[in-house]
C-alpha positions as CSV (number, residue, x, y, z in Angstrom):
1,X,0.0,0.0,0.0
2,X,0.8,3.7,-0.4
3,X,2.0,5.4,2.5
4,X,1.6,9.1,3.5
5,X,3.5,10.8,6.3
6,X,4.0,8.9,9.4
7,X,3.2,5.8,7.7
8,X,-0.1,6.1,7.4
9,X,-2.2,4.3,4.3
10,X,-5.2,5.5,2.3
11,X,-7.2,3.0,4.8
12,X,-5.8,4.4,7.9
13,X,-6.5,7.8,6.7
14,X,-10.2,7.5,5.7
15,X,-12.7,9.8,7.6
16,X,-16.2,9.1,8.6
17,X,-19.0,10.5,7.3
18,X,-18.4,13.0,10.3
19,X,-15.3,13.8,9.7
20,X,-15.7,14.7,5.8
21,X,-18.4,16.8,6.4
22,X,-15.8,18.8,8.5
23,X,-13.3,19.2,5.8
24,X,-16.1,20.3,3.3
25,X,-17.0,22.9,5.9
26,X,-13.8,23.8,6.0
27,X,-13.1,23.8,2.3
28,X,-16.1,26.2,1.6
29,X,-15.1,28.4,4.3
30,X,-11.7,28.9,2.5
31,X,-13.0,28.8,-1.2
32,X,-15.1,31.7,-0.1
33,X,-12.6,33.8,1.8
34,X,-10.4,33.2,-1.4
35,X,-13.3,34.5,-3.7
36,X,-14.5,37.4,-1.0
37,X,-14.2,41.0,-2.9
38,X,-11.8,41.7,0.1
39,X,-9.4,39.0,-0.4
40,X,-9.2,39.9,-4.6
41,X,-8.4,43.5,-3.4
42,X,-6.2,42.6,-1.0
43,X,-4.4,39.9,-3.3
44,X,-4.0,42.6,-6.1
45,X,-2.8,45.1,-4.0
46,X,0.3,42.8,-2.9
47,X,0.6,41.8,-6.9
48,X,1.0,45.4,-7.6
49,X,3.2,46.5,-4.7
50,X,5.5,43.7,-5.7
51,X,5.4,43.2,-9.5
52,X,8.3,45.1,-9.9
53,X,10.8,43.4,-8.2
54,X,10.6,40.0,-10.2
55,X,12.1,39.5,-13.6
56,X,12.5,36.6,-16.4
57,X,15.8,34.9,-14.6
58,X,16.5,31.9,-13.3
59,X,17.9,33.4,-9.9
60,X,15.9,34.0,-7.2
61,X,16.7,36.9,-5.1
62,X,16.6,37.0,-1.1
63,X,14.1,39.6,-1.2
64,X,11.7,37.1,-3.5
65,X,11.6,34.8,-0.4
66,X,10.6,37.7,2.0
67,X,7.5,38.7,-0.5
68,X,6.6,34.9,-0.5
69,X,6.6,34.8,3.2
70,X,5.4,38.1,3.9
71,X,2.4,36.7,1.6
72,X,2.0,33.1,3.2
73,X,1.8,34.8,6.8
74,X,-1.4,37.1,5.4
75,X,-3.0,34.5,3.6
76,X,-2.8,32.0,6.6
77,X,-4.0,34.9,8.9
78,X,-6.5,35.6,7.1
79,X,-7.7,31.7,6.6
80,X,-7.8,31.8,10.4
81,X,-9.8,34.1,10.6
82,X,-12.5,33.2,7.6
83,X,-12.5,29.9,10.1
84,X,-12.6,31.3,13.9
85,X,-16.2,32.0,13.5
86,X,-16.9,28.1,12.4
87,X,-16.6,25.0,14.3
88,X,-13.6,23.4,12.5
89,X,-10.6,22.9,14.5
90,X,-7.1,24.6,12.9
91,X,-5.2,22.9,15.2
92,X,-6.2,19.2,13.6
């Protein structure tokens, strides 16, 4: 069998009826935060403050990894807070 991290199969790792409802709850939650007017401003603001500083290359400069991060933090902020208001656990 296939194994995922920690050794776990597809068998080990199948949810309950319970369970998938939770991560479709959770899903949706996201998909709309990701399709909210808010986030697409948001999201095109930070394109447009940062468009500049990329260029056809192969190299990848330092600062490229603190635009990527500085985005990963506000994104994951901001799917923690689309969830807080919903039953789903972030900590799972």
């Amino acid at each position: 069998p296939v194994t995922a991290a920690g050794g776990l199969t597809a068998a080990s790792m199948a949810l309950s009826p319970a369970e998938d409802a939770e991560v479709r709850r959770w899903l949706a939650t996201i998909g709309r935060m990701l399709h909210s007017d808010d986030f697409k401003a948001w999201n095109s603001a930070f394109l447009r403050e940062h468009c500049n500083t990329f260029e056809d290359g192969e190299e990848n400069a330092l600062e490229h990894t603190d635009i990527h991060n500085k985005f990963q933090e506000e994104v994951e902020r901001r799917i923690e807070a689309a969830v807080a208001g919903t039953d789903v656990d972030m900590a799972a």
